[in-house]
N, C-alpha and C positions, 0 to 999 in steps of 0.2 A: 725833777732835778733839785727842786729847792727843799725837797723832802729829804732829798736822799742826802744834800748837805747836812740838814736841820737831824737825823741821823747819825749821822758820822761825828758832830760835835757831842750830842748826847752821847754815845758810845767813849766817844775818848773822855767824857768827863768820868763815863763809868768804869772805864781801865782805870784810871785814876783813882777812884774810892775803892776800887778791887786791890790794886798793888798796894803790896804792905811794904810800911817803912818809910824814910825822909824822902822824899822826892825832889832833886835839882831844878827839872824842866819847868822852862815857864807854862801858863796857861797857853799859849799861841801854839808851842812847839807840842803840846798834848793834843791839842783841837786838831788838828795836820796830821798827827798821828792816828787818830781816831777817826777821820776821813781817810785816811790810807787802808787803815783794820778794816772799816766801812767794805772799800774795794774788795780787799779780800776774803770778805765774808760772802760775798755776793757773788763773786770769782766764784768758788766754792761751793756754794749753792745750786750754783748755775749747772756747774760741773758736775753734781749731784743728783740732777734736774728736780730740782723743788722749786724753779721760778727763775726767772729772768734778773738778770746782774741788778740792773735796777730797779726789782722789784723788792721791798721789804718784808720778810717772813722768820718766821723764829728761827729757824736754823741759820741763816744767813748772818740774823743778828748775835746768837751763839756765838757762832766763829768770827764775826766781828768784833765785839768785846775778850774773847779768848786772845784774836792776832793783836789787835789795839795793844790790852796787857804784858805779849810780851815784845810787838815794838819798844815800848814807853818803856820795858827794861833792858832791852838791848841800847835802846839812845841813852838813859841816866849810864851805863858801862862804861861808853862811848866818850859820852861827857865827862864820867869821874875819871878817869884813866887820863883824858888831855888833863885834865884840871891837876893830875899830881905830877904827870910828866912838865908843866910848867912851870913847877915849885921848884 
């Protein structure tokens, strides 16, 4: 479990240097996200049968860094979109 955390942070820091452009989100809200991609990489995986949700294997992490990237751009949308409807 504490891998599969220590994963999921690694991953969202790598959505992170993957996504091009200025970036809103803070560090916390990236790491969360990158634990979420995490899940669905493994979801995915699993579903593919290449290994168990909580096991770590390149395709799992593939599509974890792929969902991570585009979470972290669907929440910066998210976020600029309130950020101008409150101007």
């Amino acid at each position: 479990m504490i891998g599969f955390i220590v994963a999921g942070l690694v991953i969202g820091a790598l959505a992170r240097l993957i996504k091009p452009g200025k970036q809103s989100l803070g560090i916390l809200a990236t790491l969360l996200l990158g634990l979420v991609g995490s899940v669905i990489g493994g979801t995915i995986a699993n579903l593919l049968g290449t290994g168990d949700i909580w096991e770590l294997n390149v395709l799992g992490f593939v599509v974890a860094v792929i969902a991570s990237v585009l979470l972290i751009g669907v929440a910066e949308g998210i976020a600029s979109s309130r950020h101008k409807t409150a101007h």
